[in-house]
PQR file with spaces between the fields and no chain letter, atoms N, CA, C, O and H, PARSE charges and radii, in Angstrom:
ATOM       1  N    UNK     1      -7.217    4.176  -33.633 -0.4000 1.5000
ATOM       2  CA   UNK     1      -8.477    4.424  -34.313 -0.0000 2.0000
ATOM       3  C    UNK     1      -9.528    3.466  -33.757  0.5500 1.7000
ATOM       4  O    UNK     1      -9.311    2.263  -33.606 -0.5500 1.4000
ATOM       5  N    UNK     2     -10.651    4.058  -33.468 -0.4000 1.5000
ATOM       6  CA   UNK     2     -11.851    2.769  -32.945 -0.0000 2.0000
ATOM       7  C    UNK     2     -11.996    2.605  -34.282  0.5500 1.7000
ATOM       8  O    UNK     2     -11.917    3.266  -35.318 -0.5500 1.4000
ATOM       9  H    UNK     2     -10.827    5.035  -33.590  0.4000 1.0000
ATOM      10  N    UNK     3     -12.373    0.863  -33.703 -0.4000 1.5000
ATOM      11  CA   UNK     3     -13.404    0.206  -34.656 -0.0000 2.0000
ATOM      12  C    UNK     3     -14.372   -0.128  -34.588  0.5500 1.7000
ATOM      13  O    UNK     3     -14.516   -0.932  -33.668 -0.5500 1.4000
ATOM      14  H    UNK     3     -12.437    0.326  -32.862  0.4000 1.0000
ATOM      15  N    UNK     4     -15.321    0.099  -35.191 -0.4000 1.5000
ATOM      16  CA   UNK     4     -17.130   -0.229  -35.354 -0.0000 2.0000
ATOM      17  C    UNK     4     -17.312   -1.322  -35.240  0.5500 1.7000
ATOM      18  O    UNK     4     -18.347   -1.618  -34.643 -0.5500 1.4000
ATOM      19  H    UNK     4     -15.204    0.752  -35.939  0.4000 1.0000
ATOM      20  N    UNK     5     -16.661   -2.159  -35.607 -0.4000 1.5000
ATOM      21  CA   UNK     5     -17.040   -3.829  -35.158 -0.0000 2.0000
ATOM      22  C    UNK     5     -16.906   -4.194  -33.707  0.5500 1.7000
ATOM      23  O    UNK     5     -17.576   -5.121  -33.252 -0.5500 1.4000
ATOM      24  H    UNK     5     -15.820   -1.919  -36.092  0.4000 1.0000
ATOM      25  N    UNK     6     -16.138   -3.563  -33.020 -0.4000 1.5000
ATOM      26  CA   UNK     6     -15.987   -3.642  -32.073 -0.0000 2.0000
ATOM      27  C    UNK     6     -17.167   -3.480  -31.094  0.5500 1.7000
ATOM      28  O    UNK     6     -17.263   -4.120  -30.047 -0.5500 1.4000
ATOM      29  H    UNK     6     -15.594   -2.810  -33.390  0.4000 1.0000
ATOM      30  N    UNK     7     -18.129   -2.493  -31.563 -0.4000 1.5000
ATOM      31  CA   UNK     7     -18.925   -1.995  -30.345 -0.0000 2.0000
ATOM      32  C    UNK     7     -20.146   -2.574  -29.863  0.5500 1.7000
ATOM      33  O    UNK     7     -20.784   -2.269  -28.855 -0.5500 1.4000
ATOM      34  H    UNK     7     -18.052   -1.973  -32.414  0.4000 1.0000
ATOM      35  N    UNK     8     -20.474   -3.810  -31.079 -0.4000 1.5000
ATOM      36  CA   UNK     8     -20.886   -5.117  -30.513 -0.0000 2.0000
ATOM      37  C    UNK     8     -20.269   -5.497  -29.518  0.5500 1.7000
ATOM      38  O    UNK     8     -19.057   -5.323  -29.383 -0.5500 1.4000
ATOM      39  H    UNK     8     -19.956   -4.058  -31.897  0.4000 1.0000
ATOM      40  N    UNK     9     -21.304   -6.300  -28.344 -0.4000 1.5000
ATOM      41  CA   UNK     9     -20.641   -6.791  -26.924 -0.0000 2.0000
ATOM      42  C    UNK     9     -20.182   -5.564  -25.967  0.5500 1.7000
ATOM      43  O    UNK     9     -19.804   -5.836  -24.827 -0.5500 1.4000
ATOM      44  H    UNK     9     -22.288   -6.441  -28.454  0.4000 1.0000
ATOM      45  N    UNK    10     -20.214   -3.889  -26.521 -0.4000 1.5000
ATOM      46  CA   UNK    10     -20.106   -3.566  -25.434 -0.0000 2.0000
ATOM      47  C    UNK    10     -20.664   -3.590  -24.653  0.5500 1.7000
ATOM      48  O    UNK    10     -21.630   -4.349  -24.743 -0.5500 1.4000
ATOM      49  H    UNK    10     -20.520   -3.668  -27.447  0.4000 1.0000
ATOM      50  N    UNK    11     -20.493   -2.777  -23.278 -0.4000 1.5000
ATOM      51  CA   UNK    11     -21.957   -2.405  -22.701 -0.0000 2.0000
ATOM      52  C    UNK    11     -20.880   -1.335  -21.407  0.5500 1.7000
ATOM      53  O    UNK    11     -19.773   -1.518  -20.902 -0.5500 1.4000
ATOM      54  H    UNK    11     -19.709   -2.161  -23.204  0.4000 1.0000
ATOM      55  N    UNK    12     -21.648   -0.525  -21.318 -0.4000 1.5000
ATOM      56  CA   UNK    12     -21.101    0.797  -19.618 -0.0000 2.0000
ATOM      57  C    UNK    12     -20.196    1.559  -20.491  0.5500 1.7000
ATOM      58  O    UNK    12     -20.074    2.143  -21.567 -0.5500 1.4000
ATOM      59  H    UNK    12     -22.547   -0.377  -21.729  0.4000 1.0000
ATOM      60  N    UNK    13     -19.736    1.271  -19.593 -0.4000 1.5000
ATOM      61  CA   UNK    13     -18.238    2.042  -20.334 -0.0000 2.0000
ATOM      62  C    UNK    13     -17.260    1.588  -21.418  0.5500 1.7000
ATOM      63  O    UNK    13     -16.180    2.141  -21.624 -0.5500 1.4000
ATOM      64  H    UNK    13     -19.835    0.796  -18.719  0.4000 1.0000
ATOM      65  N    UNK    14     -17.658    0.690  -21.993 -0.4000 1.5000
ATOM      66  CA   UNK    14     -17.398    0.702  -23.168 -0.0000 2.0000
ATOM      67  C    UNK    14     -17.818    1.426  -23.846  0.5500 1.7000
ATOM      68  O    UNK    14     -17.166    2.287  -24.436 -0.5500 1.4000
ATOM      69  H    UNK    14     -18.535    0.240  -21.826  0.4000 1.0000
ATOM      70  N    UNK    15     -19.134    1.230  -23.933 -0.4000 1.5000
ATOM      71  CA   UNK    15     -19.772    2.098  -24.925 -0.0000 2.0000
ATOM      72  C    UNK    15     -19.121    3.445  -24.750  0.5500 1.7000
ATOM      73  O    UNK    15     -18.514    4.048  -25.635 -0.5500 1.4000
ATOM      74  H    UNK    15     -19.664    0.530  -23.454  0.4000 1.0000
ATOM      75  N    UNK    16     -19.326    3.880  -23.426 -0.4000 1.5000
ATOM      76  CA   UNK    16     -18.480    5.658  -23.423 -0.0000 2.0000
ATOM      77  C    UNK    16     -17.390    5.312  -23.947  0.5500 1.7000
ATOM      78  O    UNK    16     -17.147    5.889  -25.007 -0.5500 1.4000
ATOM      79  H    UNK    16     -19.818    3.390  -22.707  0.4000 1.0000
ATOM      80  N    UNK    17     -16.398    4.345  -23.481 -0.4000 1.5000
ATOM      81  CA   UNK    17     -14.777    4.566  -23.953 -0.0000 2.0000
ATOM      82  C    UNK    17     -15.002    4.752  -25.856  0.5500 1.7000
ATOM      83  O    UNK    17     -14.619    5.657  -26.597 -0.5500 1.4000
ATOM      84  H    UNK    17     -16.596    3.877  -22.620  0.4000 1.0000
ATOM      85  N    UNK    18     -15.709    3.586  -26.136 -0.4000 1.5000
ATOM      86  CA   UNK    18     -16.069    3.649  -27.487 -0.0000 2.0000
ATOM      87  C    UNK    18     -16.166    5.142  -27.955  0.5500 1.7000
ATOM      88  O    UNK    18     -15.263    5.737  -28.543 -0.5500 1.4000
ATOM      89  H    UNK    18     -16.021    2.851  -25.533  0.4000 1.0000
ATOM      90  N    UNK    19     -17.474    5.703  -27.589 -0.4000 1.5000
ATOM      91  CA   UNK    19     -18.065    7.541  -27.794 -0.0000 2.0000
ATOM      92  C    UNK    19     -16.751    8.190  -27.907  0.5500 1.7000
ATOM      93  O    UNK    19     -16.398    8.719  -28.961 -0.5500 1.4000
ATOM      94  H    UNK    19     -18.207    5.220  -27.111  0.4000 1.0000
ATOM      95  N    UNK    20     -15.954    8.163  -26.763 -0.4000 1.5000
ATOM      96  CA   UNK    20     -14.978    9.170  -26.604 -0.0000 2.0000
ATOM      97  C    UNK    20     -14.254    8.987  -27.554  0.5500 1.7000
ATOM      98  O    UNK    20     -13.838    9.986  -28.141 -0.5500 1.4000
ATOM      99  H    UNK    20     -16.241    7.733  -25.907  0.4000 1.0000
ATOM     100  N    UNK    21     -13.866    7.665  -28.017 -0.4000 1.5000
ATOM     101  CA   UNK    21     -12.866    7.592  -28.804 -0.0000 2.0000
ATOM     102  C    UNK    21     -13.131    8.107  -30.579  0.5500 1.7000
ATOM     103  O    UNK    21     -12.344    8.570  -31.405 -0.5500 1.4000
ATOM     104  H    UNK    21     -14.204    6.854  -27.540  0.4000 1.0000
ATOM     105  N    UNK    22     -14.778    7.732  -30.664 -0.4000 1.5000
ATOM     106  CA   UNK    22     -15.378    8.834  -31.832 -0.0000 2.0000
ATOM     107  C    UNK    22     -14.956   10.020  -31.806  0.5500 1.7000
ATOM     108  O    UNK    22     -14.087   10.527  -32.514 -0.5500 1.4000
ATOM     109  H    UNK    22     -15.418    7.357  -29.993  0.4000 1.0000
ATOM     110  N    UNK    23     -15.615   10.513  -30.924 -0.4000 1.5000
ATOM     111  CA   UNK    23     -15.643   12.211  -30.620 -0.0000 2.0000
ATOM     112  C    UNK    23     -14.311   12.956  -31.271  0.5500 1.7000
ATOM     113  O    UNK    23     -14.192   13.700  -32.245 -0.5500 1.4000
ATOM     114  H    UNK    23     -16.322   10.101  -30.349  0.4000 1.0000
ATOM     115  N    UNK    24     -12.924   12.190  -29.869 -0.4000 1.5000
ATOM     116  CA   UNK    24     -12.052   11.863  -30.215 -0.0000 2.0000
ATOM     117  C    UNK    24     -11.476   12.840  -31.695  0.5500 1.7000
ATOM     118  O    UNK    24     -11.306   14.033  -31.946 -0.5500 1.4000
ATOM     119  H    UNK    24     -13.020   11.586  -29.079  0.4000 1.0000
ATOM     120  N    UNK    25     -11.300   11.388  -32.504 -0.4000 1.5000
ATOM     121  CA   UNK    25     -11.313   11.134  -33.858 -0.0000 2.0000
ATOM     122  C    UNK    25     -12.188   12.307  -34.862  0.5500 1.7000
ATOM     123  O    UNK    25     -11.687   13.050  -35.706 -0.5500 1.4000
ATOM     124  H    UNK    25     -11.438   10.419  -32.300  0.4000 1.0000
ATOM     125  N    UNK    26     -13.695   12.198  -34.454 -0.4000 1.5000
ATOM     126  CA   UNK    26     -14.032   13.729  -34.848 -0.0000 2.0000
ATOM     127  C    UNK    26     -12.726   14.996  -35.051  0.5500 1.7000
ATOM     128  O    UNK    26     -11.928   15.169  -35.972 -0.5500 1.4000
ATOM     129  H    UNK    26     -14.102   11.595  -33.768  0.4000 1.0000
ATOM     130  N    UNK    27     -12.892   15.579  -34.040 -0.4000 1.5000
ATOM     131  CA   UNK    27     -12.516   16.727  -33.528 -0.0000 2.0000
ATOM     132  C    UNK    27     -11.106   16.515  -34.403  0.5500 1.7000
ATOM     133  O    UNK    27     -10.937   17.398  -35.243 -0.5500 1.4000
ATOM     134  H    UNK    27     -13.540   15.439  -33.291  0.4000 1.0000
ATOM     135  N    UNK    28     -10.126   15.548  -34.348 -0.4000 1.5000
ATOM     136  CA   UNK    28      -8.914   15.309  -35.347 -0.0000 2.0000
ATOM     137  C    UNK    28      -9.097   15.448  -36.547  0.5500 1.7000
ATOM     138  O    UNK    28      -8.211   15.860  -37.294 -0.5500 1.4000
ATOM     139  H    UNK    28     -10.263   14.830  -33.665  0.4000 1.0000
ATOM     140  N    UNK    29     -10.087   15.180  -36.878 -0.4000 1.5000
ATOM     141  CA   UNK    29     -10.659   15.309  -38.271 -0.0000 2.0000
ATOM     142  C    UNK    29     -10.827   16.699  -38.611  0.5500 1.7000
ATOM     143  O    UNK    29     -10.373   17.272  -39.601 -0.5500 1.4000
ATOM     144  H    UNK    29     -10.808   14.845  -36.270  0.4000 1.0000
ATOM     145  N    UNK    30     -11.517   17.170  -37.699 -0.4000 1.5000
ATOM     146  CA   UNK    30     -12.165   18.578  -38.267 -0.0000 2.0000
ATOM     147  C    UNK    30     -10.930   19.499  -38.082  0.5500 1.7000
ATOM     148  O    UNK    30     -10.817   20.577  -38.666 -0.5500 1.4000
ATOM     149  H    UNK    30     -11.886   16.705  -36.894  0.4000 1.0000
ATOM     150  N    UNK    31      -9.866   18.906  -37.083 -0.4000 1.5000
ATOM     151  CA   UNK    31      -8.725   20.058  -36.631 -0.0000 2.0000
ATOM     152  C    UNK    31      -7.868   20.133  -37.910  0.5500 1.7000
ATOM     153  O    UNK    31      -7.298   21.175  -38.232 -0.5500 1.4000
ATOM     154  H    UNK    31      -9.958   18.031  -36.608  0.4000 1.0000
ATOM     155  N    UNK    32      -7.785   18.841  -38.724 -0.4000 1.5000
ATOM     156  CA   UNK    32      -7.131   18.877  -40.033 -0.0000 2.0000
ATOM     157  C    UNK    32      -7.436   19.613  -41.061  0.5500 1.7000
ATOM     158  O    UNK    32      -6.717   20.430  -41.638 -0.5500 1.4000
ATOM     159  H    UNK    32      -8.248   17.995  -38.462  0.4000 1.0000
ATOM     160  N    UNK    33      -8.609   19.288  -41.302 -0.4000 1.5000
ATOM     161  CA   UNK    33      -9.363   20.058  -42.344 -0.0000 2.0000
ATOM     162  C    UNK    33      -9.228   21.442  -42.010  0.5500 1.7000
ATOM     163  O    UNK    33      -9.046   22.007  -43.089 -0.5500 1.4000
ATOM     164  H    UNK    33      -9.192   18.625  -40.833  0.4000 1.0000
ATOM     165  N    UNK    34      -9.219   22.438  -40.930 -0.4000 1.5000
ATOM     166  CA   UNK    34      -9.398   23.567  -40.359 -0.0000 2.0000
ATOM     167  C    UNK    34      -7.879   23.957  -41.139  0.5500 1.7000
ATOM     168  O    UNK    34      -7.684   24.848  -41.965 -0.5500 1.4000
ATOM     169  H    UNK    34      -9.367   21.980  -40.054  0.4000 1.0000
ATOM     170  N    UNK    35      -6.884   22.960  -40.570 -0.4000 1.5000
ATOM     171  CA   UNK    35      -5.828   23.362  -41.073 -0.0000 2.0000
ATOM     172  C    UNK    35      -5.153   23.559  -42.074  0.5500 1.7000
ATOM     173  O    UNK    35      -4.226   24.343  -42.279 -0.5500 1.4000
ATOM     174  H    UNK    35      -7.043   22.236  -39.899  0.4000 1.0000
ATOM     175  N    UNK    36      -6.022   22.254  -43.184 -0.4000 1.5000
ATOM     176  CA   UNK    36      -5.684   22.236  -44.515 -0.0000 2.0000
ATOM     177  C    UNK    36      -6.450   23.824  -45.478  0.5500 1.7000
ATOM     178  O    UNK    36      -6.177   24.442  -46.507 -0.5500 1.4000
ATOM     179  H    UNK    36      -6.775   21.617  -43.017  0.4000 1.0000
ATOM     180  N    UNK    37      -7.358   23.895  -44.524 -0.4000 1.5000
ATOM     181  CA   UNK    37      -8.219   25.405  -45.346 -0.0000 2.0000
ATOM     182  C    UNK    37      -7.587   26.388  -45.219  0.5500 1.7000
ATOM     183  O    UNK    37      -7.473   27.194  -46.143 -0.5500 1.4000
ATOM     184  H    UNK    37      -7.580   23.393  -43.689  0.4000 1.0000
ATOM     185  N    UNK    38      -6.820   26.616  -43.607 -0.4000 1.5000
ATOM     186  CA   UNK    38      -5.933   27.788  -43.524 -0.0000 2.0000
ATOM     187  C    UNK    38      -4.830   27.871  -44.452  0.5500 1.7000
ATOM     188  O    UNK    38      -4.699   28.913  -45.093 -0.5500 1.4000
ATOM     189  H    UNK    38      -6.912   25.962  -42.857  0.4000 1.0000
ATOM     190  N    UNK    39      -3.769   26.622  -44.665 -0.4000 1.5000
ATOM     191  CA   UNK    39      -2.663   26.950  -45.701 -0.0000 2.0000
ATOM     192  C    UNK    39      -2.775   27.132  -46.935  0.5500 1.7000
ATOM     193  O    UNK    39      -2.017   27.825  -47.613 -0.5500 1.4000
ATOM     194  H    UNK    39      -3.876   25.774  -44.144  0.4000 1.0000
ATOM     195  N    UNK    40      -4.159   26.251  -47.500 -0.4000 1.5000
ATOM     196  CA   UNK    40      -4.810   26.462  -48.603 -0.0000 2.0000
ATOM     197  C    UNK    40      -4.837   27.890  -49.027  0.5500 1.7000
ATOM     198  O    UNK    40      -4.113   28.313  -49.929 -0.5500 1.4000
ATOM     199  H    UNK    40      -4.775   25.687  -46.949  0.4000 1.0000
ATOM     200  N    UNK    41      -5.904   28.819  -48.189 -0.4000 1.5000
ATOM     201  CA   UNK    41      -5.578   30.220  -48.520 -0.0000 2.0000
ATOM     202  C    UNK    41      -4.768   31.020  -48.152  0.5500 1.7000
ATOM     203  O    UNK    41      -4.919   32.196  -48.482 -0.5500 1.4000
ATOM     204  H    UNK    41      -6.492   28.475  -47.457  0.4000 1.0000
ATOM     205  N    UNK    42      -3.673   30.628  -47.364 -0.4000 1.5000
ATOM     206  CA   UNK    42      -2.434   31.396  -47.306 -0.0000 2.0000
ATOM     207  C    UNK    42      -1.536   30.912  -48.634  0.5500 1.7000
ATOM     208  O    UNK    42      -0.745   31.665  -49.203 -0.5500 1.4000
ATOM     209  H    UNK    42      -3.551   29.672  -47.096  0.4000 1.0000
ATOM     210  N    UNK    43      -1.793   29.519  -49.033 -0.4000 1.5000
ATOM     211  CA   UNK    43      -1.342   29.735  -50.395 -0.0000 2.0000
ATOM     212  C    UNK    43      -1.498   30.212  -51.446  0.5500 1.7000
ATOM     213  O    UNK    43      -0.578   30.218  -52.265 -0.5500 1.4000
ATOM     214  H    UNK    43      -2.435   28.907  -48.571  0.4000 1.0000
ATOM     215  N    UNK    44      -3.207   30.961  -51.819 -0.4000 1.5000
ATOM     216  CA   UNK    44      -3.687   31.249  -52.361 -0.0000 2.0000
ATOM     217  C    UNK    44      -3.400   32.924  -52.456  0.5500 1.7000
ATOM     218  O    UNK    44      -3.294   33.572  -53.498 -0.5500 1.4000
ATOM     219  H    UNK    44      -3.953   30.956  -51.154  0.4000 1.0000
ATOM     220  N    UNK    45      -3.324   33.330  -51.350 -0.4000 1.5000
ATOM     221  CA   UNK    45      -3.057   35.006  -51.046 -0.0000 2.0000
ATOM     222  C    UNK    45      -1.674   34.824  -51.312  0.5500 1.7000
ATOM     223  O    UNK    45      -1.369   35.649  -52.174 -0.5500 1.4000
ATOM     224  H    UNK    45      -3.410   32.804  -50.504  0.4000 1.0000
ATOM     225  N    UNK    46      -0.588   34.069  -50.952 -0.4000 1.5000
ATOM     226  CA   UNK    46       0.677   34.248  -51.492 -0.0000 2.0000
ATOM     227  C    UNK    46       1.030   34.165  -53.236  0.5500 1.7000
ATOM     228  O    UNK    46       1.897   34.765  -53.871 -0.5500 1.4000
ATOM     229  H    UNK    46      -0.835   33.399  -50.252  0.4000 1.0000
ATOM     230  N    UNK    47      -0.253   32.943  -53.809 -0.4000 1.5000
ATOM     231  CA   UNK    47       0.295   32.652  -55.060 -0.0000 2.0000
ATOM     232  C    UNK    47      -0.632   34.303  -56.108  0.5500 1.7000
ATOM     233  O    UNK    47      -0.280   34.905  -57.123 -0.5500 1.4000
ATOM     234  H    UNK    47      -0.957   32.456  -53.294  0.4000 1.0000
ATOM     235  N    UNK    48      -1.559   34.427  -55.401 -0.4000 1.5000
ATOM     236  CA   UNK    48      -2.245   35.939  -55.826 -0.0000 2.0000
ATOM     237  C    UNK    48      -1.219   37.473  -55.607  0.5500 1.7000
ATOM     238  O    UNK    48      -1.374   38.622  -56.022 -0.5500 1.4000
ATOM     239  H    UNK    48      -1.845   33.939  -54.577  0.4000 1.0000
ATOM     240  N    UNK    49      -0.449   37.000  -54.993 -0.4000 1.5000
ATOM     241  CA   UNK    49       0.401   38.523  -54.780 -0.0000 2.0000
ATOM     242  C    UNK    49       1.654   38.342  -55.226  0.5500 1.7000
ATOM     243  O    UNK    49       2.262   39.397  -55.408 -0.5500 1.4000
ATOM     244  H    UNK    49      -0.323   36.067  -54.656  0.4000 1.0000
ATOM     245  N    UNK    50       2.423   37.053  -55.534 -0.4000 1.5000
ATOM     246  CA   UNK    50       3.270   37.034  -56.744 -0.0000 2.0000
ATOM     247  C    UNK    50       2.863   37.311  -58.405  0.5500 1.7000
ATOM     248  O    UNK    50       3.606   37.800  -59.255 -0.5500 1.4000
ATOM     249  H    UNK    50       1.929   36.196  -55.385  0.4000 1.0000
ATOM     250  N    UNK    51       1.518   36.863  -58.577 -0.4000 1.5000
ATOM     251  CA   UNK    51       0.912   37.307  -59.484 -0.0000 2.0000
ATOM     252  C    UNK    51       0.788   38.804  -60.378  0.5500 1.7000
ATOM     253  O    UNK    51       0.959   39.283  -61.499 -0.5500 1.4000
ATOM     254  H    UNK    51       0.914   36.466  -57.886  0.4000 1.0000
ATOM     255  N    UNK    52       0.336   39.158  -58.906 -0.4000 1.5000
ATOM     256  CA   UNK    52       0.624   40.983  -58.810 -0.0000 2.0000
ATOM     257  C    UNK    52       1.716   41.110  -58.770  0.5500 1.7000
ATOM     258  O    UNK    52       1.847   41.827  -59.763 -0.5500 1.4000
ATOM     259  H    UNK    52       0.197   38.769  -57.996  0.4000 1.0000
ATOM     260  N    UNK    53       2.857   40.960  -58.328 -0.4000 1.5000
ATOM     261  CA   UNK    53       3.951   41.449  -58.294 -0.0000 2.0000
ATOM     262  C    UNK    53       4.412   41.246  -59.610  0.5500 1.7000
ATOM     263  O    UNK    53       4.730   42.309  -60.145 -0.5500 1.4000
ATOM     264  H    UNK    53       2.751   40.378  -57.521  0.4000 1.0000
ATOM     265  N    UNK    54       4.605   39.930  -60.541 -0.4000 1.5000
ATOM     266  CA   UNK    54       4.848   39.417  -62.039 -0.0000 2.0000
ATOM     267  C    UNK    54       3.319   40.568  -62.627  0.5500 1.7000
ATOM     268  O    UNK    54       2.327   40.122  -62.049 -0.5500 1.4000
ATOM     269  H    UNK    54       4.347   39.067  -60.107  0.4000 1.0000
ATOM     270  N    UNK    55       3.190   40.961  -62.914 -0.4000 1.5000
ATOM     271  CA   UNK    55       1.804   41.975  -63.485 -0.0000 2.0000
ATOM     272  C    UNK    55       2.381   43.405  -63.704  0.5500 1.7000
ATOM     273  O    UNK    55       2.438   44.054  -64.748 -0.5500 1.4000
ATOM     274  H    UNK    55       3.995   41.323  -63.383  0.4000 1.0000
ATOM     275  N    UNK    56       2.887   43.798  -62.168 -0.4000 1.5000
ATOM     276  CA   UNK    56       3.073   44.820  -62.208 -0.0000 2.0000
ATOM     277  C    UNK    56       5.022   44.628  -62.921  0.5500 1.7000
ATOM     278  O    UNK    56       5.387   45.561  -63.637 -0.5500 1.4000
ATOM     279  H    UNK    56       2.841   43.271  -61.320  0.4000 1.0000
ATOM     280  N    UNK    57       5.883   43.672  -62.713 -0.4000 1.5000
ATOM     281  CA   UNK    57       7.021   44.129  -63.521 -0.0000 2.0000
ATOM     282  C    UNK    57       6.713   44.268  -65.325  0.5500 1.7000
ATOM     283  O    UNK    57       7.166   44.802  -66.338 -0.5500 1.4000
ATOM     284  H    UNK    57       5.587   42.914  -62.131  0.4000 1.0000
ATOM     285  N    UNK    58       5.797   43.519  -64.928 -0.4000 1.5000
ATOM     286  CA   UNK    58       5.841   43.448  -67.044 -0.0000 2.0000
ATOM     287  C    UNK    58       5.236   44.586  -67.643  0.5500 1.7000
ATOM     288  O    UNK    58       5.589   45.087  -68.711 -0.5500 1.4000
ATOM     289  H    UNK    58       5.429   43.085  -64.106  0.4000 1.0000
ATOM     290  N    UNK    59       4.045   45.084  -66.705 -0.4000 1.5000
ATOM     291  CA   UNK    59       3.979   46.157  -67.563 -0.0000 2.0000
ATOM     292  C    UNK    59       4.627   47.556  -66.842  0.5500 1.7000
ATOM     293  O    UNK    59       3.865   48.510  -66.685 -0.5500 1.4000
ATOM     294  H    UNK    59       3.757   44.678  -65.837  0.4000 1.0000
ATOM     295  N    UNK    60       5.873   47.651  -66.459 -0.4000 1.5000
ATOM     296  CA   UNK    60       6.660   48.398  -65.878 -0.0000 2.0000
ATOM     297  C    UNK    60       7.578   48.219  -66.961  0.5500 1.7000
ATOM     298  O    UNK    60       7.902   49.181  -67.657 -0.5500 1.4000
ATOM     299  H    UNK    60       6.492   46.876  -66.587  0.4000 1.0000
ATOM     300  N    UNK    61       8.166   46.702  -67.224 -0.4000 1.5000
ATOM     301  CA   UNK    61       8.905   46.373  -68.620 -0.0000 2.0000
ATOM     302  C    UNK    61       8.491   47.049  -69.781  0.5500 1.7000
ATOM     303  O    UNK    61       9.251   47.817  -70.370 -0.5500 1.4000
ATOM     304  H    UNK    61       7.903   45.921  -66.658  0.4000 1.0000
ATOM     305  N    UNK    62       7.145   46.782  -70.216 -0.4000 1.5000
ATOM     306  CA   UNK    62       6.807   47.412  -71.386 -0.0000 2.0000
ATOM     307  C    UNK    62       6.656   49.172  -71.330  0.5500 1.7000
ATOM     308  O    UNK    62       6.848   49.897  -72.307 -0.5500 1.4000
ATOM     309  H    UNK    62       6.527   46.159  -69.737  0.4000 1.0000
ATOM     310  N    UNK    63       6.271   49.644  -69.964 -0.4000 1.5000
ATOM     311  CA   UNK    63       6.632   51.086  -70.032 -0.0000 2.0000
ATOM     312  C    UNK    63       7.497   51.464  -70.619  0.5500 1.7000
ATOM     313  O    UNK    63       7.431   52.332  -71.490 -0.5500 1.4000
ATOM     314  H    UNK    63       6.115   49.055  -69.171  0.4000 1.0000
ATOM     315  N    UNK    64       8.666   50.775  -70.186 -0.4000 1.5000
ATOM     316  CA   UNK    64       9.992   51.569  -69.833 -0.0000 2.0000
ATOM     317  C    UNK    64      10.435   51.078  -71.703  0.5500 1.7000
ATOM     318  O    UNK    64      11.137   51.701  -72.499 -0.5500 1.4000
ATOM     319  H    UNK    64       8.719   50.070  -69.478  0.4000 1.0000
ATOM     320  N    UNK    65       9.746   49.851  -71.876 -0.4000 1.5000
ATOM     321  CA   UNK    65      10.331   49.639  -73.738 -0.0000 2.0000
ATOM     322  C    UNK    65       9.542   51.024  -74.661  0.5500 1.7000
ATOM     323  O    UNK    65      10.037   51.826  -75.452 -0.5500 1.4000
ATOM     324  H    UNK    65       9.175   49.345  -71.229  0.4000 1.0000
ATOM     325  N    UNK    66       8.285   50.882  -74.207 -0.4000 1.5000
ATOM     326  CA   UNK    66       7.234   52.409  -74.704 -0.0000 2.0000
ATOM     327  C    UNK    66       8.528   53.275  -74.874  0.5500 1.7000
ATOM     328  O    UNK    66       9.266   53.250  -75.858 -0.5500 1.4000
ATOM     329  H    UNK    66       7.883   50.230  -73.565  0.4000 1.0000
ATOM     330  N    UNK    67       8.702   54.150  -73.602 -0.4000 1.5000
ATOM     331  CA   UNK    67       9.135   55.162  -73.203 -0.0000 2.0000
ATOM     332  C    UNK    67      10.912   54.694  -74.352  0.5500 1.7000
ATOM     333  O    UNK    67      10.950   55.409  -75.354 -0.5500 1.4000
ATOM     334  H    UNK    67       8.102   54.170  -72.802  0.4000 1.0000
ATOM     335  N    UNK    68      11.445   54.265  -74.308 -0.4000 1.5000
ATOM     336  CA   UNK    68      12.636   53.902  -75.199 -0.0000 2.0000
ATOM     337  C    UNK    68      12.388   54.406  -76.501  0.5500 1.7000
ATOM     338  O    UNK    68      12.893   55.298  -77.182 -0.5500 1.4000
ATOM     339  H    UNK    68      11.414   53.684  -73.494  0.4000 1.0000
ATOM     340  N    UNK    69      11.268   53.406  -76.694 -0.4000 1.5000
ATOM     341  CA   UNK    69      11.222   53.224  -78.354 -0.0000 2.0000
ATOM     342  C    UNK    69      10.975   54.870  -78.383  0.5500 1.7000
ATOM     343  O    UNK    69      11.817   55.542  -78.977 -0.5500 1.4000
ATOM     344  H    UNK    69      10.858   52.681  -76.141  0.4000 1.0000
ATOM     345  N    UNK    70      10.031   55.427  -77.863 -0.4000 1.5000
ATOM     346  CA   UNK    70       9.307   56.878  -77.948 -0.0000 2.0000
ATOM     347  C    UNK    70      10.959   57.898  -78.136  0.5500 1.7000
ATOM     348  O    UNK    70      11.138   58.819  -78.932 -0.5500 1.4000
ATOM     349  H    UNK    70       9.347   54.880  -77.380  0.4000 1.0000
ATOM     350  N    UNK    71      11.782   57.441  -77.308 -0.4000 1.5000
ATOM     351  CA   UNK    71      12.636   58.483  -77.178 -0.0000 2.0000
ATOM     352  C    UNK    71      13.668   58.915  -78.267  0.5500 1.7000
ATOM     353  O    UNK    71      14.410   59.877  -78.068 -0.5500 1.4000
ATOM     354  H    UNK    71      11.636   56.692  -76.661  0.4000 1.0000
């Protein structure tokens, strides 16, 4: 990880090595987050279609109790 204290006393290529090593660090950052959003809503579409699936047995359950009691 750079450190900001550090970039006192640079000078040339430090300073770039410094930049790069931001940039760097950026881009890791944002690649995480990218990633944490994707599983996020793949968890979200998975925990939404067990939902539906528990929705649709219960009132398939209560049909089929309807249809009993009715008979």
């Amino acid at each position: 990880m750079c450190e900001f204290s550090n970039i006192c006393g640079l000078t040339g290529d430090g300073v770039l090595s410094f930049m790069h090593c931001l940039i760097v660090e950026a881009e890791e950052r944002r690649t995480n987050l990218r990633l944490r959003e994707e599983q996020d809503a793949a968890y979200r579409a998975a925990l939404e279609a067990d939902q539906a699936r528990e929705r649709q047995r219960e009132e398939e359950g209560e049909r089929l109790e309807r249809e009993a009691a009715e008979a």
